[in-house]
CHARMM internal coordinates of N, CA and C (Angstrom, degrees):
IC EDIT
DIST 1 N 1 CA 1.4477
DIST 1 CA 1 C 1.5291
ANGL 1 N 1 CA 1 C 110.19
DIST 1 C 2 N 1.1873
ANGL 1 CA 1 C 2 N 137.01
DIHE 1 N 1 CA 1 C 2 N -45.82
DIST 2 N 2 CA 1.4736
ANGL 1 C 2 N 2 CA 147.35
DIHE 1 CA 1 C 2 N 2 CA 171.41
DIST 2 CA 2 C 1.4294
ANGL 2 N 2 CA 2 C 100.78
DIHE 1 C 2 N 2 CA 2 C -45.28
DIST 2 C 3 N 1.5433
ANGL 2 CA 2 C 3 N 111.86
DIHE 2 N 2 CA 2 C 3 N -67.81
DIST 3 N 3 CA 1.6942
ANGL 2 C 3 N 3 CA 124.51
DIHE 2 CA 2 C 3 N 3 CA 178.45
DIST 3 CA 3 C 1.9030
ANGL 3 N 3 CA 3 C 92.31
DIHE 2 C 3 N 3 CA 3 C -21.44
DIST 3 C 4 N 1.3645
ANGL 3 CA 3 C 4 N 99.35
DIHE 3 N 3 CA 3 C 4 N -69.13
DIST 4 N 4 CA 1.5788
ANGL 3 C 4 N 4 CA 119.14
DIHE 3 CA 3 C 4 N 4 CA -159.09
DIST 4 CA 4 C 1.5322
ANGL 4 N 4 CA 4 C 98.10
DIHE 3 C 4 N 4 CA 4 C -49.02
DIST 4 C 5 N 1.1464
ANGL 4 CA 4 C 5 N 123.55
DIHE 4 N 4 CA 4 C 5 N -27.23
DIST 5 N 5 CA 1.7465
ANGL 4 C 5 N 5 CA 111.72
DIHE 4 CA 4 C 5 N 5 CA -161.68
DIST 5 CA 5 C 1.5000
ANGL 5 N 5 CA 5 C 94.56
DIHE 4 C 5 N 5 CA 5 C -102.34
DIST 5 C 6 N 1.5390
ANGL 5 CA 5 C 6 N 108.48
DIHE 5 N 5 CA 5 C 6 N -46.08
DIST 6 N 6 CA 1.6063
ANGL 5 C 6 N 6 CA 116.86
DIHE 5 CA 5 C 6 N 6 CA 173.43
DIST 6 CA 6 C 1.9313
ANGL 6 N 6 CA 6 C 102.03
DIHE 5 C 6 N 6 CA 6 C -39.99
DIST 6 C 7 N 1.0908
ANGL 6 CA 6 C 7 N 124.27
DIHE 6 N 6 CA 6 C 7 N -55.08
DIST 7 N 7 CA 1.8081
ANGL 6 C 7 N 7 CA 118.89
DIHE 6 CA 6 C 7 N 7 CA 169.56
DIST 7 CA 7 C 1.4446
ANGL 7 N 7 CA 7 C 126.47
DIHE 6 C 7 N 7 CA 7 C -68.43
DIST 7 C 8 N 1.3934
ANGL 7 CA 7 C 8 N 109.36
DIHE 7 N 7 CA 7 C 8 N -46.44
DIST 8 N 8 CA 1.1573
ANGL 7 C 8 N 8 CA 129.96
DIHE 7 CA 7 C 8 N 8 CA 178.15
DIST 8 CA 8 C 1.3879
ANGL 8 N 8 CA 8 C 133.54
DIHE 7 C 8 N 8 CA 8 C -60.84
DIST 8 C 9 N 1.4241
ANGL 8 CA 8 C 9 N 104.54
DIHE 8 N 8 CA 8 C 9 N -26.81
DIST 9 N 9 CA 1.5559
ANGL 8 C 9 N 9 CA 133.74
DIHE 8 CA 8 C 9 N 9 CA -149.55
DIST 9 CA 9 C 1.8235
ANGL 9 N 9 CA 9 C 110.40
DIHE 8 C 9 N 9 CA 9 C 14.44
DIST 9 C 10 N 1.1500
ANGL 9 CA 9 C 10 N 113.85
DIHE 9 N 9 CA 9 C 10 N 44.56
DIST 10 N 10 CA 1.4502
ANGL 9 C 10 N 10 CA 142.31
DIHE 9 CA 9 C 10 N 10 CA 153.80
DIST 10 CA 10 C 1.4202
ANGL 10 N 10 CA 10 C 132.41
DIHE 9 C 10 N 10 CA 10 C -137.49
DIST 10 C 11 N 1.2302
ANGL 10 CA 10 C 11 N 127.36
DIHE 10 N 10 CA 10 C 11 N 128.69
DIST 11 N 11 CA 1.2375
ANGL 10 C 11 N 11 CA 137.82
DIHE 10 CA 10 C 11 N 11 CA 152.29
DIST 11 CA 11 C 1.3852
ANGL 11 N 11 CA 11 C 113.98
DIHE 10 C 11 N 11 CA 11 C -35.71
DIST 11 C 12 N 1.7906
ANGL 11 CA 11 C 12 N 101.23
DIHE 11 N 11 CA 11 C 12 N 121.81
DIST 12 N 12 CA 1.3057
ANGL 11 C 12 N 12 CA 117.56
DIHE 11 CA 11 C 12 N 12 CA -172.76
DIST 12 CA 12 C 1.5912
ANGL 12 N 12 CA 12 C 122.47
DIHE 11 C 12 N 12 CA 12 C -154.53
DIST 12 C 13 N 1.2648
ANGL 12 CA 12 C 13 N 121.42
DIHE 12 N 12 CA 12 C 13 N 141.10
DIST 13 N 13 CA 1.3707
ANGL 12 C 13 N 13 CA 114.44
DIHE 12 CA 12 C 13 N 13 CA 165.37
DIST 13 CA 13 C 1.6499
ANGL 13 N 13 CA 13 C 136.85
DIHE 12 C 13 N 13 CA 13 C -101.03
DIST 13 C 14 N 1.2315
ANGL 13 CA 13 C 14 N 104.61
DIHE 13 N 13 CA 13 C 14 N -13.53
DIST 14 N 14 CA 1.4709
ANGL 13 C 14 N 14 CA 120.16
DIHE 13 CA 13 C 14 N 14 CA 159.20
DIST 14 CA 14 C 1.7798
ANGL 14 N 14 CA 14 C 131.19
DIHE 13 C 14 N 14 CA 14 C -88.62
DIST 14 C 15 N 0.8527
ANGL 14 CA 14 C 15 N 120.77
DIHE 14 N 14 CA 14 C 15 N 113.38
DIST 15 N 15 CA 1.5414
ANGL 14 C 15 N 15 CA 141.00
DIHE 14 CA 14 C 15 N 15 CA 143.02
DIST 15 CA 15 C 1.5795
ANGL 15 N 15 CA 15 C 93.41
DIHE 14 C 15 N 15 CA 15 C -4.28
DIST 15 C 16 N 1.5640
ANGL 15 CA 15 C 16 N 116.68
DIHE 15 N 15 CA 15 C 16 N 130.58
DIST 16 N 16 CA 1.3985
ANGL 15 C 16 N 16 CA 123.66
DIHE 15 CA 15 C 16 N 16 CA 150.35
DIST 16 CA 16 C 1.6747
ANGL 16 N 16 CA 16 C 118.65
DIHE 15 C 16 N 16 CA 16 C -61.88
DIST 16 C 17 N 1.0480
ANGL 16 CA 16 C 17 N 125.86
DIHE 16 N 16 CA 16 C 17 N -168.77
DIST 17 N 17 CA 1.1821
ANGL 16 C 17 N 17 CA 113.65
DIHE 16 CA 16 C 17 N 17 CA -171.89
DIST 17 CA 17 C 1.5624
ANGL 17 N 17 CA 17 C 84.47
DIHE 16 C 17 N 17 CA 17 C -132.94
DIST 17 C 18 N 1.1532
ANGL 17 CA 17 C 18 N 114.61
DIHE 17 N 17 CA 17 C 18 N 170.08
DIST 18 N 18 CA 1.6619
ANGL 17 C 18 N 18 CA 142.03
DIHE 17 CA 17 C 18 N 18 CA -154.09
DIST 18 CA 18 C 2.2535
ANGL 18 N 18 CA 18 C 86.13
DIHE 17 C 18 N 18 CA 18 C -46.81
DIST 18 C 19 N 1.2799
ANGL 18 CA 18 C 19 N 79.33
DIHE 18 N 18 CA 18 C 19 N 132.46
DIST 19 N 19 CA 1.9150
ANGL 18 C 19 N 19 CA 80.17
DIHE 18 CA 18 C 19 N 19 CA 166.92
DIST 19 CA 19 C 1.1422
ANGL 19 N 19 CA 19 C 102.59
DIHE 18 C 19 N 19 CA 19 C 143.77
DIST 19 C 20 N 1.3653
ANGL 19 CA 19 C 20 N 116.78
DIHE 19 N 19 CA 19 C 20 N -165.58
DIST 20 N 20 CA 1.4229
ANGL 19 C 20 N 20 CA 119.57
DIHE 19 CA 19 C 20 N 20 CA 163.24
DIST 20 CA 20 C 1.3284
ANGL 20 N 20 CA 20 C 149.03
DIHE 19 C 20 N 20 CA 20 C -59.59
DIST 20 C 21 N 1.5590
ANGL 20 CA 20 C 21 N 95.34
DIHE 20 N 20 CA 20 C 21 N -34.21
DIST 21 N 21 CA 1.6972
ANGL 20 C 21 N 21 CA 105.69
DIHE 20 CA 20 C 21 N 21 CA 168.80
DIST 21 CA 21 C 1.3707
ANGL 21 N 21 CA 21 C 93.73
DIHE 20 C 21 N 21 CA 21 C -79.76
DIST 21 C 22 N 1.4070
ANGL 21 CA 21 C 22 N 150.90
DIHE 21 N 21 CA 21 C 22 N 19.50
DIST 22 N 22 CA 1.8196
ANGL 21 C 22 N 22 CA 141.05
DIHE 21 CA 21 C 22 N 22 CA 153.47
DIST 22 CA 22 C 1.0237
ANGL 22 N 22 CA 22 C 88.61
DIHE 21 C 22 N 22 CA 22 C -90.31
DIST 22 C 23 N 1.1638
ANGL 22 CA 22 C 23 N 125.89
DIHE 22 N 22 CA 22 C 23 N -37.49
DIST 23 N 23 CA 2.2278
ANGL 22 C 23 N 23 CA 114.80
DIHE 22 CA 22 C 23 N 23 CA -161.44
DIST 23 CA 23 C 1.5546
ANGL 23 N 23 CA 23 C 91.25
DIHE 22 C 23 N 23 CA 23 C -84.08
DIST 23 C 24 N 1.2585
ANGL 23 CA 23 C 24 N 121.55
DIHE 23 N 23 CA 23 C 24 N -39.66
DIST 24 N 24 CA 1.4892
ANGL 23 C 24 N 24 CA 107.92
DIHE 23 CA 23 C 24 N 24 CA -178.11
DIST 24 CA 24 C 1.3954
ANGL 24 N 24 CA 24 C 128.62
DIHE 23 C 24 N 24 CA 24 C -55.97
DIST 24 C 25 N 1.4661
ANGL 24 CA 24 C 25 N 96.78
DIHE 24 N 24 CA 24 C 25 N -29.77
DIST 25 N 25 CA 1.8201
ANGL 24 C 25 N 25 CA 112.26
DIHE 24 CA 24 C 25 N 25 CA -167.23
DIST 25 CA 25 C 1.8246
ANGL 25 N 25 CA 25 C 92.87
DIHE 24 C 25 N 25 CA 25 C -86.50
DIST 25 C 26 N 1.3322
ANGL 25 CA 25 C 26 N 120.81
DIHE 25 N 25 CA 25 C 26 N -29.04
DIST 26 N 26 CA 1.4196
ANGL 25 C 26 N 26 CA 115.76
DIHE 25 CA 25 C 26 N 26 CA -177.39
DIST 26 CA 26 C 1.3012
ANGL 26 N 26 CA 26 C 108.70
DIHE 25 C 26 N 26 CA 26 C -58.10
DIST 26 C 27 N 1.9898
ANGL 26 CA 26 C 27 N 103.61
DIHE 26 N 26 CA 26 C 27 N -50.03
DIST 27 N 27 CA 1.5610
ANGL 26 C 27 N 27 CA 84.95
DIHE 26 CA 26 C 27 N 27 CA -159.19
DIST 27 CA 27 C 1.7779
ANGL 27 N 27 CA 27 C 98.52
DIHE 26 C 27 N 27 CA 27 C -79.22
DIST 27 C 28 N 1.4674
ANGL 27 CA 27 C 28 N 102.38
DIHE 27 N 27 CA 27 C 28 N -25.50
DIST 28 N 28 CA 1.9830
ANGL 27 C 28 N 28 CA 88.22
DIHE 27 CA 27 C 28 N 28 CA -174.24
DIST 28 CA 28 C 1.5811
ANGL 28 N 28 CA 28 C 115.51
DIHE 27 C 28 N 28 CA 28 C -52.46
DIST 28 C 29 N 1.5475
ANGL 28 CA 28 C 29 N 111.81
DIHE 28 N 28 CA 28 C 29 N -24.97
DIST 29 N 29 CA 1.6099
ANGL 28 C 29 N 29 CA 117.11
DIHE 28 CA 28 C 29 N 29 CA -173.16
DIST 29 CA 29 C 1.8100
ANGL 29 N 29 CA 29 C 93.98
DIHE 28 C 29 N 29 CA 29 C -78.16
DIST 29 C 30 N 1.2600
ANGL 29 CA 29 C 30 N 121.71
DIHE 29 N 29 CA 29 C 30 N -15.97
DIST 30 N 30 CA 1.7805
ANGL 29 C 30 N 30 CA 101.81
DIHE 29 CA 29 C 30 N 30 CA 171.61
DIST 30 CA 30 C 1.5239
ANGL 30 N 30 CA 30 C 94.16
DIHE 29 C 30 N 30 CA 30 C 125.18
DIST 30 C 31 N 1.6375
ANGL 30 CA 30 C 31 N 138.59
DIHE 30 N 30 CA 30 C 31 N -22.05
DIST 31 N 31 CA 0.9701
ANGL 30 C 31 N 31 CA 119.82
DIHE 30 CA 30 C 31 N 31 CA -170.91
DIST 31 CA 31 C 1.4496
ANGL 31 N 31 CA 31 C 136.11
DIHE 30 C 31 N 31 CA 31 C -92.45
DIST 31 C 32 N 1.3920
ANGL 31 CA 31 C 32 N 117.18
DIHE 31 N 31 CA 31 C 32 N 146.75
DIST 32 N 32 CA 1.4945
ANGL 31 C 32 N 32 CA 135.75
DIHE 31 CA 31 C 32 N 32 CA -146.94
DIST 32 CA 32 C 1.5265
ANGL 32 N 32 CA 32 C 96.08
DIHE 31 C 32 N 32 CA 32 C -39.05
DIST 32 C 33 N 1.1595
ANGL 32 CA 32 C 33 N 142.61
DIHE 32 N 32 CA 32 C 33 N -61.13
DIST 33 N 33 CA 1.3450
ANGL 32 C 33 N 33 CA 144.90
DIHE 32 CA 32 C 33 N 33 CA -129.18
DIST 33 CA 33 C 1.6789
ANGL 33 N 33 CA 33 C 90.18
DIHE 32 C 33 N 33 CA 33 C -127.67
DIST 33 C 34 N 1.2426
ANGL 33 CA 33 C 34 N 103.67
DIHE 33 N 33 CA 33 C 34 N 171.97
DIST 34 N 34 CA 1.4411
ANGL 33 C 34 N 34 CA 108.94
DIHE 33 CA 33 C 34 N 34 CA 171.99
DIST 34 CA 34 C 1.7130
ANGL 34 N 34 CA 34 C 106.33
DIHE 33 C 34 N 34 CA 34 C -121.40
DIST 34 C 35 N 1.4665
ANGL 34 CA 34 C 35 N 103.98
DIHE 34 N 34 CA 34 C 35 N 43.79
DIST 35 N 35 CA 1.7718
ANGL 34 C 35 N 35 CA 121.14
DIHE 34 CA 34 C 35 N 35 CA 176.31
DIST 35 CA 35 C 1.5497
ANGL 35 N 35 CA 35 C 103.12
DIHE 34 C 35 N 35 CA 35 C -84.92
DIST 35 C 36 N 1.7759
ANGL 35 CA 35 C 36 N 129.40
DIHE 35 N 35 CA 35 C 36 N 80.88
DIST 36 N 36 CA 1.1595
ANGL 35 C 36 N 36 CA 148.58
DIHE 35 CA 35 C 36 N 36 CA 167.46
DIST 36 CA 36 C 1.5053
ANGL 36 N 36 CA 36 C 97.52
DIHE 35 C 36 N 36 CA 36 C -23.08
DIST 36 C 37 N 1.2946
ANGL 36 CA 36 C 37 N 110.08
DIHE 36 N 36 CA 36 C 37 N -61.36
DIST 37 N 37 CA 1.6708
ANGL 36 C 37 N 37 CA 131.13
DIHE 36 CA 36 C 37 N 37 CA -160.25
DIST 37 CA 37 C 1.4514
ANGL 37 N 37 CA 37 C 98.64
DIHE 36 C 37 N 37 CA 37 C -78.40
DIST 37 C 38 N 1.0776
ANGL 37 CA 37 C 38 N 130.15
DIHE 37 N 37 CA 37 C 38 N -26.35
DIST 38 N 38 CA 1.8739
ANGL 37 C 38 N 38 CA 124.71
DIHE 37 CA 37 C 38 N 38 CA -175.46
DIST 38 CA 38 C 1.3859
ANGL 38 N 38 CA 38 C 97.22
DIHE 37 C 38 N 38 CA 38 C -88.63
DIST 38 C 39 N 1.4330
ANGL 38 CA 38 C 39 N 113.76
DIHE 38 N 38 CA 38 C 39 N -28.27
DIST 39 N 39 CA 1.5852
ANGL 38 C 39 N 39 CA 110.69
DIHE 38 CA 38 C 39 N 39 CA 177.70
DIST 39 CA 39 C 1.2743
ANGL 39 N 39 CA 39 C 130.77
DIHE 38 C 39 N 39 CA 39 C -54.64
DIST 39 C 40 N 1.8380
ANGL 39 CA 39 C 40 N 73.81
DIHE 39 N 39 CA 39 C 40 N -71.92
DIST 40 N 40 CA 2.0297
ANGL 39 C 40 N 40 CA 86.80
DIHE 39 CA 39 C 40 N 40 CA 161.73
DIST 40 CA 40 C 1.5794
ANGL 40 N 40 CA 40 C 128.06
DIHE 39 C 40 N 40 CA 40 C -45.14
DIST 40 C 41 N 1.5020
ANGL 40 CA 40 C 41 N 110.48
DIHE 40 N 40 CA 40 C 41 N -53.40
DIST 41 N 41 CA 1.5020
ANGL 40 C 41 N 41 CA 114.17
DIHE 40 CA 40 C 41 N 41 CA 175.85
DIST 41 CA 41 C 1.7892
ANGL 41 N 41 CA 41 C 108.35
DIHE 40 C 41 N 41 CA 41 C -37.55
DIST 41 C 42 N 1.5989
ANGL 41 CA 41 C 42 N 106.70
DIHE 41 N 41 CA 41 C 42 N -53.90
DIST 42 N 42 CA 1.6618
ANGL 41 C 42 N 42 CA 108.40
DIHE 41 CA 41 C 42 N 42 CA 177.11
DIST 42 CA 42 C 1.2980
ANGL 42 N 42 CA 42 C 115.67
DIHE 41 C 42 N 42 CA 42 C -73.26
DIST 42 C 43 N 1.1475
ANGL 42 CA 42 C 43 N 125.83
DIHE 42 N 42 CA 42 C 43 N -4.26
DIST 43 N 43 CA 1.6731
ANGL 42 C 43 N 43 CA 106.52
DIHE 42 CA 42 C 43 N 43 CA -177.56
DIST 43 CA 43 C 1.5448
ANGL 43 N 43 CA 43 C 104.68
DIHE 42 C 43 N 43 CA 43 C -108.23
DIST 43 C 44 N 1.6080
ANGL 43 CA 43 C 44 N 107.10
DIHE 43 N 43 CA 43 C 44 N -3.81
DIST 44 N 44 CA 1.8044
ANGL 43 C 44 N 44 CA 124.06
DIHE 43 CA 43 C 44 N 44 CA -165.97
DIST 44 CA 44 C 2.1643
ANGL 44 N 44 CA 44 C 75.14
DIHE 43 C 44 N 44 CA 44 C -83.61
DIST 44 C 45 N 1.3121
ANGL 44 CA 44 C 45 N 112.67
DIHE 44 N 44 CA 44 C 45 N -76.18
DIST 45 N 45 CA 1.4503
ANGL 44 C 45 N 45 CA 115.35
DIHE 44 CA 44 C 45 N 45 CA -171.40
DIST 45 CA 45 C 1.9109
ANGL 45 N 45 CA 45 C 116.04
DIHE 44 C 45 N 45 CA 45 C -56.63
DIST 45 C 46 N 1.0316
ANGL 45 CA 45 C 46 N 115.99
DIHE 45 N 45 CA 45 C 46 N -7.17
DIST 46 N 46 CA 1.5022
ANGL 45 C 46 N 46 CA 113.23
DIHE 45 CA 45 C 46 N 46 CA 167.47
DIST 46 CA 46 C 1.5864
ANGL 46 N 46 CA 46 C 104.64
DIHE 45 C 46 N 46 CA 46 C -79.69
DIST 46 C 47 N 1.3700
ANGL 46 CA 46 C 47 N 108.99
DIHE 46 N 46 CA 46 C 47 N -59.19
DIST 47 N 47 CA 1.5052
ANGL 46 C 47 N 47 CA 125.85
DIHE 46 CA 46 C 47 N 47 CA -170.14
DIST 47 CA 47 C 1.8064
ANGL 47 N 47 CA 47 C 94.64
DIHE 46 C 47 N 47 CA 47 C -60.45
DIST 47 C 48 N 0.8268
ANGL 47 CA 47 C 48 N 143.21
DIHE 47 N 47 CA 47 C 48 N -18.41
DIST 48 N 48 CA 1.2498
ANGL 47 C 48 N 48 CA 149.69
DIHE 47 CA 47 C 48 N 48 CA -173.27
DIST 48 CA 48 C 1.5950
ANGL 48 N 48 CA 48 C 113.92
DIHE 47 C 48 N 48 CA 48 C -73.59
DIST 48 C 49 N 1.5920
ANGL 48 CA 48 C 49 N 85.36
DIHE 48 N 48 CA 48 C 49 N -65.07
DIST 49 N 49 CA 1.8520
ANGL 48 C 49 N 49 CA 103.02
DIHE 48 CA 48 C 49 N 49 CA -177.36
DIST 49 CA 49 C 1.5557
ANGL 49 N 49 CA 49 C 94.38
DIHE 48 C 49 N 49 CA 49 C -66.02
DIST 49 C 50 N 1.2652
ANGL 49 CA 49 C 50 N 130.72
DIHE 49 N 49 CA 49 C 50 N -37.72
DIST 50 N 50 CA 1.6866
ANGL 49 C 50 N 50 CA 128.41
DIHE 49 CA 49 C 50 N 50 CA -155.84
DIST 50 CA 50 C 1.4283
ANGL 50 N 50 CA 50 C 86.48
DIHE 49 C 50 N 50 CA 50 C -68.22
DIST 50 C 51 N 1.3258
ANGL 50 CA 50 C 51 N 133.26
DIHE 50 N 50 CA 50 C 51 N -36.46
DIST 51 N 51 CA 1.5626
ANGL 50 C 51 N 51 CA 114.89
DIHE 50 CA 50 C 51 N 51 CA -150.55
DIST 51 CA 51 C 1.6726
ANGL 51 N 51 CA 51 C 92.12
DIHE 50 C 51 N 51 CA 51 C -111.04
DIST 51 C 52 N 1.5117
ANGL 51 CA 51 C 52 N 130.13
DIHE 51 N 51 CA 51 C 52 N -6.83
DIST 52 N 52 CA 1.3535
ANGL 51 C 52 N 52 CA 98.34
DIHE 51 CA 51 C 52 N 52 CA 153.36
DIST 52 CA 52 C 1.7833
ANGL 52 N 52 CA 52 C 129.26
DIHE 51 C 52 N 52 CA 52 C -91.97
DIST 52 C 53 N 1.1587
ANGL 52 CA 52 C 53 N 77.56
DIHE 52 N 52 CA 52 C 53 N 1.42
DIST 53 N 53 CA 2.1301
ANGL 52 C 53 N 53 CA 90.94
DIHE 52 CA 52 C 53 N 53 CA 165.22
DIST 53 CA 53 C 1.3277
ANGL 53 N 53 CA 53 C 109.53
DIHE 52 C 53 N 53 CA 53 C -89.21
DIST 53 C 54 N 1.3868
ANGL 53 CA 53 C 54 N 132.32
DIHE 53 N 53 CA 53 C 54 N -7.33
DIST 54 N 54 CA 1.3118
ANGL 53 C 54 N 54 CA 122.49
DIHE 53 CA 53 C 54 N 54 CA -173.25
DIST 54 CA 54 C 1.2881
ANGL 54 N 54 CA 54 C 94.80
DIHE 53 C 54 N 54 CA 54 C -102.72
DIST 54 C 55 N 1.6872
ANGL 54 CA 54 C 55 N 126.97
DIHE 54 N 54 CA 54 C 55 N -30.82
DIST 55 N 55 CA 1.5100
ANGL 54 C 55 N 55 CA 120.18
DIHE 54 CA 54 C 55 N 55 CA -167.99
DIST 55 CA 55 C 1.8140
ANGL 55 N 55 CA 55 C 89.41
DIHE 54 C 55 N 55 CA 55 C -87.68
DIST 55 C 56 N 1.3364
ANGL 55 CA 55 C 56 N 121.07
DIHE 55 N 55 CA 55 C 56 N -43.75
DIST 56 N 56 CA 1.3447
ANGL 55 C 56 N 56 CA 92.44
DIHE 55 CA 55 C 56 N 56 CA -179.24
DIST 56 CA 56 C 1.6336
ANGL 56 N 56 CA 56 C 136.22
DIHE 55 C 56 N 56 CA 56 C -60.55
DIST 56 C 57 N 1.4225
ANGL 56 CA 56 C 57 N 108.77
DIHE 56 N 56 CA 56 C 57 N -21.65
DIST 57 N 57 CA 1.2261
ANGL 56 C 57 N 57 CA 115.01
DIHE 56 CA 56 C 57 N 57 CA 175.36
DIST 57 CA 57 C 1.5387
ANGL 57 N 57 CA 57 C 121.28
DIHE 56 C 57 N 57 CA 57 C -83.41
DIST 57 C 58 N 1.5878
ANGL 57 CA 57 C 58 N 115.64
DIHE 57 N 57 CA 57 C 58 N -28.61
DIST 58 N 58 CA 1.1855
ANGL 57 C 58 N 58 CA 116.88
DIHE 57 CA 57 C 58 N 58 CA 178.82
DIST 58 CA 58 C 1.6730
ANGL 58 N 58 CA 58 C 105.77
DIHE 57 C 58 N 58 CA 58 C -121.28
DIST 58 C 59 N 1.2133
ANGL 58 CA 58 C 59 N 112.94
DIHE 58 N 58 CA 58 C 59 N 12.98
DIST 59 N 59 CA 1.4716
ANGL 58 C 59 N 59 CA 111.56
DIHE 58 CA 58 C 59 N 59 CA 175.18
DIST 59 CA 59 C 1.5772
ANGL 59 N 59 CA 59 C 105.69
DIHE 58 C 59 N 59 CA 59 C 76.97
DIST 59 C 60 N 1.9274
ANGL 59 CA 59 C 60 N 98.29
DIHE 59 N 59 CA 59 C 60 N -173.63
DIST 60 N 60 CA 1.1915
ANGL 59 C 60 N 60 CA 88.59
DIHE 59 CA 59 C 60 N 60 CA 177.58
DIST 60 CA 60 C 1.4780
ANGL 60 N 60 CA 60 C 119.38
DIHE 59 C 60 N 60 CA 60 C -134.01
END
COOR INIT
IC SEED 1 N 1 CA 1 C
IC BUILD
């Protein structure tokens, strides 16, 4: 979310969509490359696993 305001210079809850402001938010979030699309792919599969550990532990 910081990444997002650090590019944005607004408060936000959505992801840019494929372009530069994604490569921007990659590298401001810390990551190696400025691959918008390799980002997203990893933060799509983190956010993924987080929410089937949250339904398995607390159901759904």
């Amino acid at each position: 979310r910081n990444a997002l305001v650090l590019v944005r210079g607004k408060a936000t809850d959505q992801l840019p969509g494929p372009g530069r402001q994604l490569n921007a938010v990659a590298l401001a979030a810390g990551w190696d490359s400025d691959d918008g699309g390799e980002f997203l792919d990893n933060y799509l599969r983190v956010t993924r696993r987080a929410k089937a550990v949250v339904r398995k532990v607390f159901g759904e």
